[in-house]
Structures are given as structure tokens and as C-alpha cells.
N, C-alpha and C positions, 0 to 999 in steps of 0.2 A: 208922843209916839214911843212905846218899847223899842229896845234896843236889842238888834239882833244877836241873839247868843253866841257865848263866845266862852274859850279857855283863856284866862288869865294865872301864866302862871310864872316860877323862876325868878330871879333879878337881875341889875345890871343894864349898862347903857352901850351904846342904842337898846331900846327895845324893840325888838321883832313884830311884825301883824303879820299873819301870812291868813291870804285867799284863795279859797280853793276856784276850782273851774267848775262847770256848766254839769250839771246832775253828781255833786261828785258832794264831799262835806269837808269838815274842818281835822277831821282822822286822818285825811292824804297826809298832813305834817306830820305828824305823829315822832318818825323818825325823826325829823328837823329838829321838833319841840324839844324831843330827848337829850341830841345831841347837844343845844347851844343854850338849853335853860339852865343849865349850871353858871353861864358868865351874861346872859343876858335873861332879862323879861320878854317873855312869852305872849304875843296873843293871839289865839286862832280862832280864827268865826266861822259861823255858819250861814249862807245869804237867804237871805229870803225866799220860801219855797225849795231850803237844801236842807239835809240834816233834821235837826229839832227845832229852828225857823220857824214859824208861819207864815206862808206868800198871801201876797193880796194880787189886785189885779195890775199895779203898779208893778210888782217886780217881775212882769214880762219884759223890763226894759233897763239897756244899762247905767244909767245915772239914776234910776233912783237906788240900783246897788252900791252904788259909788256913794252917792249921799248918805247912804245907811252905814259904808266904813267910815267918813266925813264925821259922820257925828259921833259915831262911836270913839273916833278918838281925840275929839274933843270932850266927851264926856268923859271920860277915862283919866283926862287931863297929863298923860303920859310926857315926859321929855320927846322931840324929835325923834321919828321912828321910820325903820327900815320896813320897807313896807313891799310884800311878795306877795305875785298874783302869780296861777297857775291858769293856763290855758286861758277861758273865757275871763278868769280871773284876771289879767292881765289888765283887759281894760278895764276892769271894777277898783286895780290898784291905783293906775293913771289917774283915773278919773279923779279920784278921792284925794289923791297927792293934790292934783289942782285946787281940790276944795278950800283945803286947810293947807297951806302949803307951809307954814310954820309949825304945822305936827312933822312933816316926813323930811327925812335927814337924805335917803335916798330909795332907788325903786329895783328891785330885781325881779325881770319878768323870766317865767319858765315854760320853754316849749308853747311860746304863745306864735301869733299866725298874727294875718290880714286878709278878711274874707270882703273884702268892699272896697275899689277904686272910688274916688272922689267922684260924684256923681252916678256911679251905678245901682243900677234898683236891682242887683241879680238877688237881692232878699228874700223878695218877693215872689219871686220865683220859687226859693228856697220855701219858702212860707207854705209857697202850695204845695209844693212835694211831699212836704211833710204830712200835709193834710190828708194830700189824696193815698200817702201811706198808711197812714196811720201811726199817731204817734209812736207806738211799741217798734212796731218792726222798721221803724226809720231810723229810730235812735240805736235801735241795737246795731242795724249794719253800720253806724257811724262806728258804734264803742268798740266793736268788735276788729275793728282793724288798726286800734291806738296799741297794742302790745306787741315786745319784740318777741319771737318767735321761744323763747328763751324760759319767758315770764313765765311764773304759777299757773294753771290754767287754774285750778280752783281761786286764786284770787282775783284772777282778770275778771272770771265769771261771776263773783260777788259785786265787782266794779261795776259792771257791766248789769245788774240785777237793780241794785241800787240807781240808777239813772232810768230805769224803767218804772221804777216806783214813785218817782216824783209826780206829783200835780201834772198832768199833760195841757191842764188849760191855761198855766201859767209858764212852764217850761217849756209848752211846746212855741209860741210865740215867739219865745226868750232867745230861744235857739236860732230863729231865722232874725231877730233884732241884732246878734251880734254882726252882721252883715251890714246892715242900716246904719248900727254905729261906727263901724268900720270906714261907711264910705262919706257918715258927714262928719266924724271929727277925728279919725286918726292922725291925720297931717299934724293937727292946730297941736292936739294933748300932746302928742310927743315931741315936736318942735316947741312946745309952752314951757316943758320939765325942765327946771334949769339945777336940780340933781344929778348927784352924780347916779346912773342906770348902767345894771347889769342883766346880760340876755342869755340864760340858759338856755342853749337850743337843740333838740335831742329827732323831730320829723320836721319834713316838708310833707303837703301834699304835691300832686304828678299833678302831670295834663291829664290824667283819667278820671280824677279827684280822689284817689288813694293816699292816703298817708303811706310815707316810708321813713325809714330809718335812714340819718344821714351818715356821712364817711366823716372822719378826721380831716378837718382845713375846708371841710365845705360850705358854700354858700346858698344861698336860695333869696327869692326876690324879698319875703321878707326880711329877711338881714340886711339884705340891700338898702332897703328902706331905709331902714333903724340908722344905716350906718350913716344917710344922706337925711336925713332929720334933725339925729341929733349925733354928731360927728364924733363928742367923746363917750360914745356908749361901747364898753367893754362887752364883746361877745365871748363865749365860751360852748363850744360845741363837743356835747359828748359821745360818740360815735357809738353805733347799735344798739338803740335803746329805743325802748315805743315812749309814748307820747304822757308818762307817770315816772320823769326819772328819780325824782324822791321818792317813787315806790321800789322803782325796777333798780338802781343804781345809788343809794341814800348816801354810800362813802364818799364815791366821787362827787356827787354833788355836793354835799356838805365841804368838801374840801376846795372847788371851785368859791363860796361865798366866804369860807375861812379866808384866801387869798384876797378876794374883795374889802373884806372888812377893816384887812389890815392895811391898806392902803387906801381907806375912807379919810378923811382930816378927822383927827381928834379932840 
């Protein structure tokens, strides 16, 4: 099986993988890449069905994403690697930490969620909504309310053009699967991670299902989670920012995982 495409660049240990989110590519790092490829190795991928990828029918679902970073960096054969998921990315990073758990040193997730209680089928739901929207204009009212008021509107609107371009018969599935994985293995992956993890957290969604911007010192049920999962997980919340804070915010955020790093064991 080819191996999903990727930027390998920069040197230096840990090496970096970083994963983009759900209709989005491996460009979101961009600024990350820039900043830390001077002291570390770089790798940014593209998933199956994202970017210059090719999807099959399989990557409507998230472990075989997870299995496609899983191989990738064993095939790479990298030192233990710091390994970042964005959004939907989040669980495609988890996942892949479980795989190989002696490739990944540790996990920093960005602005990721929980769309699935253990045993809820609200996926499914989700599934048909989608359907009976049609994928274009269900994903756009998703994308279109991830940016803080602030951001580029020309480049939110390329963000947002870009996710409408994707395979609908494989991203559209994809998108109501992260629910289904949510609700049968979030507990286990993140209670399983015995790395050290950090959560950049930048929305919540409301009781209305809007995404919002959080405040300084807030919480939300998913952090809640995270905190009663896995007890030493380091949160970092960066206030007024939509749901791309390595697009919208790349100083702060780059300076939140500078702080991390340095207080990884060496």
C-alpha cells in the first residue's frame, strides 16, 4: 500500500508529524514547519482523501487514518516522535500513537472536541443530516462558523472552499464517523496514552451547536474529559481565536509547544 504523502523536512530530535483536520491538508502547519525546522525534523501529511492523497472507500473511517500515520512512521523509521493532530486530526494522532507506541515520544492535540458519548449513535443522525443537506452546503455552515471574527476573510474563504472540494463520497461519511469513533473508543485511546499529552484549546461548541471562542481560564466538557482520562495532560487555552489557531494565532501557539518541549524528558 503507498504511503500517504507527506513533507519530510528540517532535522533534529524529537521529530515532529503533525496532522491536519477533516477537509483541511498538511499546508495548516506551514507556519509550525517554519518555525521548529530549524531544531527539529519535520513531517506533515496529507490523509487520505485531503490534499494530494488519494481516498479509497476505507478512509471514510478513522483508524484506517490512524493506521496510514502508524505506517508511515514506521516506514520512515524516525526516532520517537512528537506527533500533532488538528481538529478531526486529533483522533487520527491518538490513534496512530496506540499503534506504534514506540515511534511517538508524545501527543499534542489542537482545538480537538468529543462529538460521541460512550454508546451514542447521535452519528447517525449526523450522517443523515448531512445527506439530506447535501454535502456542500452542510459543510460549509460547519466551516463557516470555525473563524474568529478577526481572521482573513479571504483566507477563511479559501479554508472553507477547500473542504468543499473534497470527495463528498468519502468525506462526507468521514465527517459523521468522527462521532461513531468518539463514542466507541475515546475513553480507551486516551485513558491508553501513557505519553506525555498536550491540549491546545482555542472553541467549544454551545447547547445550540455553534462553535465559540473561549475566554482565558475556561473550561468545557471536553477538557473536562481530557482532565479525568488522563490526569497529567497539560491544557493551554488561547482565548479569542476560531477553531485554526496555528493559522489565526501561529506566535502564541508556537510558544505554548516551545514551553512543552522543554519540559518533555530528554
Amino acid at each position: 500500500m503507498a504511503l500517504i504523502h507527506h513533507t519530510r523536512s528540517g532535522s533534529g530530535r524529537p521529530p515532529l508529524v503533525f496532522v491536519h483536520g477533516f477537509g483541511c491538508a498538511r499546508s495548516d502547519w506551514d507556519d509550525l514547519v517554519a518555525h521548529f525546522g530549524g531544531r527539529h525534523e519535520t513531517v506533515a501529511v496529507d490523509l487520505g482523501g485531503h490534499g494530494t492523497t488519494p481516498g479509497t472507500p476505507a478512509h471514510r473511517r478513522i483508524e484506517t487514518h490512524g493506521a496510514d500515520v502508524a505506517e508511515l512512521l514506521d516506514t520512515l523509521d524516525m526516532p520517537p516522535a512528537i506527533v500533532f493532530g488538528h481538529s478531526m486530526g486529533c483522533r487520527v494522532a491518538m490513534d496512530a500513537a496506540l499503534r506504534v507506541p514506540d515511534r511517538v515520544t508524545a501527543v499534542v492535540l489542537v482545538d480537538g472536541s468529543r462529538l460521541g458519548e460512550p454508546g451514542s449513535t447521535a452519528h447517525i443522525a449526523r450522517g443523515k443530516a448531512l445527506e439530506a443537506a447535501g454535502y456542500g452546503p452542510f459543510i460549509r455552515a460547519a466551516f463557516e462558523q470555525m473563524f474568529a471574527p478577526g481572521y482573513d476573510k479571504a483566507k477563511a474563504a479559501r479554508i472553507v472552499q477547500r473542504a468543499l472540494d473534497r470527495d463528498a463520497s468519502i468525506c462526507g461519511p468521514l465527517f459523521a464517523d468522527i462521532g461513531r469513533y468518539d463514542a466507541e473508543n475515546m475513553d480507551r485511546v486516551v485513558a491508553s496514552l501513557k505519553v506525555p499529552m498536550l491540549a491546545i484549546q482555542t472553541t467549544l461548541t454551545g447547547a445550540d451547536g455553534k462553535r465559540v471562542s473561549m475566554a482565558a481560564g475556561q473550561s468545557s466538557p471536553y477538557l473536562d474529559f481530557l482532565r479525568r482520562a488522563k490526569p497529567d495532560v497539560l491544557v493551554e487555552v488561547i482565548p479569542d481565536t476560531g477553531h485554526f489557531p496555528q493559522l489565526e494565532r501561529p506566535a502564541e501557539t508556537n510558544a505554548i509547544i516551545e514551553t512543552f518541549l522543554r519540559g518533555l524528558p530528554q
